[in-house]
C-alpha positions in Angstrom: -43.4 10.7 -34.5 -44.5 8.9 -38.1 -45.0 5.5 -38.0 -42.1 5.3 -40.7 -39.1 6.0 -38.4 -37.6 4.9 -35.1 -35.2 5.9 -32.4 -32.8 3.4 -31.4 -30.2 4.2 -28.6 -27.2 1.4 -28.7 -25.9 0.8 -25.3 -22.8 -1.3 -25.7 -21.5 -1.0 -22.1 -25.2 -2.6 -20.6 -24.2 -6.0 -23.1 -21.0 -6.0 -22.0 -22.3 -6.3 -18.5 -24.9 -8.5 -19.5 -22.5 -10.7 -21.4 -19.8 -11.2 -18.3 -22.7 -11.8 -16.2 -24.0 -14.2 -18.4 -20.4 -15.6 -18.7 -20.1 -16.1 -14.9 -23.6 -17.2 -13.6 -23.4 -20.7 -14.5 -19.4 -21.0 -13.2 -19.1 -23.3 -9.9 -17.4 -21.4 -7.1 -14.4 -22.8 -5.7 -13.0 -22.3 -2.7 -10.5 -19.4 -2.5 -6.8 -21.9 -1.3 -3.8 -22.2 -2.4 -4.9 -25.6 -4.8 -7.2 -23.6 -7.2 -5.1 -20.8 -7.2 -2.1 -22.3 -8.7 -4.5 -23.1 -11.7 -5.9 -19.7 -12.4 -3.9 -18.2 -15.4 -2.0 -15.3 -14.8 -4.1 -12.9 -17.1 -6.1 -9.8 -16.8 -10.0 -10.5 -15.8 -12.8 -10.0 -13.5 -13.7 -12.5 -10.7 -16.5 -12.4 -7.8 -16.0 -13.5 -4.3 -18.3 -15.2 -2.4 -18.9 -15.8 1.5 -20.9 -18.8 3.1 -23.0 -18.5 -0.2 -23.3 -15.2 -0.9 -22.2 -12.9 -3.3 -19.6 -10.6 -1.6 -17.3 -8.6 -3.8 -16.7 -7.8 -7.5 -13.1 -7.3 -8.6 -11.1 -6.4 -11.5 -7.3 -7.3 -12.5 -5.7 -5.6 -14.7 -2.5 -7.5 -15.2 -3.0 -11.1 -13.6 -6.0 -12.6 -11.8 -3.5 -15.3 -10.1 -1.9 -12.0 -8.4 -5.1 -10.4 -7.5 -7.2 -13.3 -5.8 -3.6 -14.7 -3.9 -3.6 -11.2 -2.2 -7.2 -11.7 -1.1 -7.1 -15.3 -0.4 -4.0 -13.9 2.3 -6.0 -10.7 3.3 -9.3 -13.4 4.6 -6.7 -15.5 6.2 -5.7 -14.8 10.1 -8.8 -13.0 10.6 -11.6 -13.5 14.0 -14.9 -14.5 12.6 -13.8 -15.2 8.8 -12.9 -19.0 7.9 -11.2 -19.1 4.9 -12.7 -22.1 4.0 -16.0 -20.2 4.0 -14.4 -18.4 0.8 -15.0 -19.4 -2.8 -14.3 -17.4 -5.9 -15.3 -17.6 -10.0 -13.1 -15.9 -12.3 -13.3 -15.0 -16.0 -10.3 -14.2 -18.7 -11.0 -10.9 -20.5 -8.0 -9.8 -23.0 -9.6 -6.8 -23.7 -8.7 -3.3 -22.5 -9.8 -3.2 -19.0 -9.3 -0.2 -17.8 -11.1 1.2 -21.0 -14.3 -1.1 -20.4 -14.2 -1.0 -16.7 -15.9 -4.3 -16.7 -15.7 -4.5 -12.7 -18.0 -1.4 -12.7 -20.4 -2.5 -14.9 -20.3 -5.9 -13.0 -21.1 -4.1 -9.6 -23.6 -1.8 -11.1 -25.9 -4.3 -12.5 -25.7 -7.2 -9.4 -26.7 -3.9 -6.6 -29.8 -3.6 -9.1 -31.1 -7.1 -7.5 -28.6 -8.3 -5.3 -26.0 -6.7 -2.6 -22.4 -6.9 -3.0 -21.2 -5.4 0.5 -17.2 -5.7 0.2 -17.1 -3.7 -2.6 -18.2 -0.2 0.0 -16.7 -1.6 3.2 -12.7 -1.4 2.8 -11.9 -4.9 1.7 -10.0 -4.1 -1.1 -8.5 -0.9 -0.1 -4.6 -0.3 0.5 -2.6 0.9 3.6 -4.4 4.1 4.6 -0.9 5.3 5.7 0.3 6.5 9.0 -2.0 10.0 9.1 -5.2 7.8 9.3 -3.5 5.1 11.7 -5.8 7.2 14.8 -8.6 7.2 12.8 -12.0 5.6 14.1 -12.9 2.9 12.1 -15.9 2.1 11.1 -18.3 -0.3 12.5 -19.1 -1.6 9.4 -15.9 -1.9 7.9 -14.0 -4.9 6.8 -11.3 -4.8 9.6 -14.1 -4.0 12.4 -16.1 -7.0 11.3 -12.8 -9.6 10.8 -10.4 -7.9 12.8 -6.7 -9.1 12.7 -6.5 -12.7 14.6 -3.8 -12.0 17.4 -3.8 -16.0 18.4 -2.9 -16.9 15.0 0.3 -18.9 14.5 3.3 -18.7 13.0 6.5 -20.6 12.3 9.9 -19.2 13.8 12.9 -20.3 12.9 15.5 -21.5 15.9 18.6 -18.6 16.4 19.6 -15.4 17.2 18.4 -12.9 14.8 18.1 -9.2 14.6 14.8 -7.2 15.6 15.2 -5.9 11.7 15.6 -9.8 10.4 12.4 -10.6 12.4 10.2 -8.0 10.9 11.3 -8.6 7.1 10.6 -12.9 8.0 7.1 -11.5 9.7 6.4 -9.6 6.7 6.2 -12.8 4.8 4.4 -15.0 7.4 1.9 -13.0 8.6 -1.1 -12.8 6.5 -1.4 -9.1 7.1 0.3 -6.2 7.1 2.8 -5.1 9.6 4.5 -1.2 9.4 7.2 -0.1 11.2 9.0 2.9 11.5 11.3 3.3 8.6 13.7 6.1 9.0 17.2 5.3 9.6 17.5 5.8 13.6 14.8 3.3 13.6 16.5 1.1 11.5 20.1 1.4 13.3 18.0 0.2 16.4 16.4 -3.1 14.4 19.7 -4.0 13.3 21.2 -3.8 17.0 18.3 -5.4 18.8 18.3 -8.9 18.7 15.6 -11.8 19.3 16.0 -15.4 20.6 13.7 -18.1 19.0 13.2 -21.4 19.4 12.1 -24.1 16.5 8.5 -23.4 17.6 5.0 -22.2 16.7 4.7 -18.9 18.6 0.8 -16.8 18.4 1.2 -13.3 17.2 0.8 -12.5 20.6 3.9 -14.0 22.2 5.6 -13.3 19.3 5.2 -9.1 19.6 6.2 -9.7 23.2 9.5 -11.3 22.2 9.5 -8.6 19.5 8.7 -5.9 21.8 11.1 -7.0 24.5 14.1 -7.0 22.6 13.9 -3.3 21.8 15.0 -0.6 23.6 12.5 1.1 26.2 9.6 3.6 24.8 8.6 1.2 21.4 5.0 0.5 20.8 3.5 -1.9 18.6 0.2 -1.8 18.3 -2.4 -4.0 16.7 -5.0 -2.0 15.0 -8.4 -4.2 13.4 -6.7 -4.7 10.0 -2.7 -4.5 10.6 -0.2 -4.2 12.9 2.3 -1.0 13.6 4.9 -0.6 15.5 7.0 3.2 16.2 8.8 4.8 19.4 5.4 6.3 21.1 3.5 6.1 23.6 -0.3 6.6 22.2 -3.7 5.3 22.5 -5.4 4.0 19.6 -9.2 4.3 19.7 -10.1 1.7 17.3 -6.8 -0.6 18.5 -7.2 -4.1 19.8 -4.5 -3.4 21.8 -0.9 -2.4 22.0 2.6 -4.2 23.5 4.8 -1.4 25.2 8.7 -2.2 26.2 9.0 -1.2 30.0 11.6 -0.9 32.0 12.2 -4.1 33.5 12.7 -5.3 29.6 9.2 -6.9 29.2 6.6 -6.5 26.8 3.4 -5.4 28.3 0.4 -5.9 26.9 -2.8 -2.8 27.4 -6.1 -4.2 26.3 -7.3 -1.4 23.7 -10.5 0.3 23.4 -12.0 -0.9 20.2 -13.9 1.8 19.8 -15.6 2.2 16.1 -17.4 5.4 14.4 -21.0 4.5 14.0 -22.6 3.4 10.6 -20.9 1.6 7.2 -17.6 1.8 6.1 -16.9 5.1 3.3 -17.4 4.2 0.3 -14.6 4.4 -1.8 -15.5 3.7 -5.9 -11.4 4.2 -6.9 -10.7 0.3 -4.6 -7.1 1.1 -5.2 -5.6 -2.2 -4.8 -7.9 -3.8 -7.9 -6.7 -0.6 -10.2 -3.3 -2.4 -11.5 
């Protein structure tokens, strides 16, 4: 080459990403509650989650950052192992097409050049898998095998007579994870002519499936799995369950310690993280 003349190679997407890191290294994390939530903006940015410290996850939102880090502040709450105090979060506003700078992905490439991000591979953000993978072995490394659902976490019930369908739609906003049911309509003509009697009282997710589970008609199954809980007219083992409530016939609600069995190694990777694509 002559010493007159050059090559020069622009490589706008590597500024970017040194830019929004440069943009959110010197932010204070704060913890990931209900208080700092309230005052994020409801706008379209990219935010980092940390735990005990660490630097855990790298996110995108596409429509509203409020929207995106409430649904993770509920999806580390209820969990064995995970205090949610232990969670704190930075966030920054980016107006900018998103989805056309995939900021989140040039985020996560350039911290895993000298730092590890692990809930971005392990499930943490992913949605419902849907009921073909519900038997599935879960990984050992994956989110729901290391924080597995909380079954002793508490919950508020309201004092009445209400129907087995009334129940799951109030559980579905109290629990702070995910609960599926059966949804076709024989299913639904037996919620609606089951019915429940609570006290005013606190009840553990435990004794409340129990009540749940006794109030339906013989040969239901709800069954906790490591991230959610399920509930359908079976009778099946669950590998990775925690355990499963069956209604017998004396109209109790028995409880069969599950196996917990996990697939060796890390979670799958999955790049796409569905539920921080807007």
């Amino acid at each position: 080459m002559s010493t007159w003349t050059a090559e020069f190679r622009l490589s706008i997407t590597k500024a970017l990403a040194d830019q929004l890191e440069a943009t959110l290294r010197p932010l204070t994390p704060a913890t990931l509650d209900k208080d700092h939530l309230k005052r994020v903006q409801p706008r379209p940015g990219v935010y980092c989650l940390f735990h005990q410290g660490e630097r855990v996850y790298v996110g995108k939102a596409a429509k509203s950052l409020q929207e995106r880090l409430n649904q993770h502040q509920r999806k580390v709450t209820g969990r064995a192992g995970l205090d949610p105090a232990d969670i704190r979060f930075v966030c920054v506003y980016v107006d900018e097409d998103l989805d056309a700078a995939a900021p989140e992905k040039l985020l996560i490439k350039n911290y895993r050049t000298h730092a590890s991000i692990p809930w971005n591979t392990n499930g943490f953000g992913n949605n419902d898998p849907g009921r073909n993978r519900d038997g599935s072995k879960v990984r050992s490394g994956h989110f729901d095998a290391l924080y597995p659902i909380d079954l002793d976490f508490s919950i508020r019930c309201a004092e009445g007579v209400m129907s087995v369908e009334a129940l799951l739609e109030q559980a579905k906003t109290a629990l702070p994870f995910r609960i599926r049911c059966d949804s076709g309509g024989a299913a639904k003509a037996v919620y609606q002519a089951s019915n429940v009697r609570l006290g005013d009282e606190e009840l553990t997710v435990r004794a409340w499936a129990a009540r749940l589970v006794a109030a339906l008609p013989e040969g239901w199954q709800l069954t906790a799995l490591p991230g959610y809980l399920i509930l359908y007219r079976e009778e099946r083992r669950y590998e990775s369950a925690l355990g499963w409530w069956r209604r017998s016939a004396d109209r109790s609600a028995q409880f069969t310690q599950g196996p917990m069995n996990f697939a060796a190694g890390p979670a799958e990777d999955d790049p796409a993280e569905p539920s921080d694509l807007d």
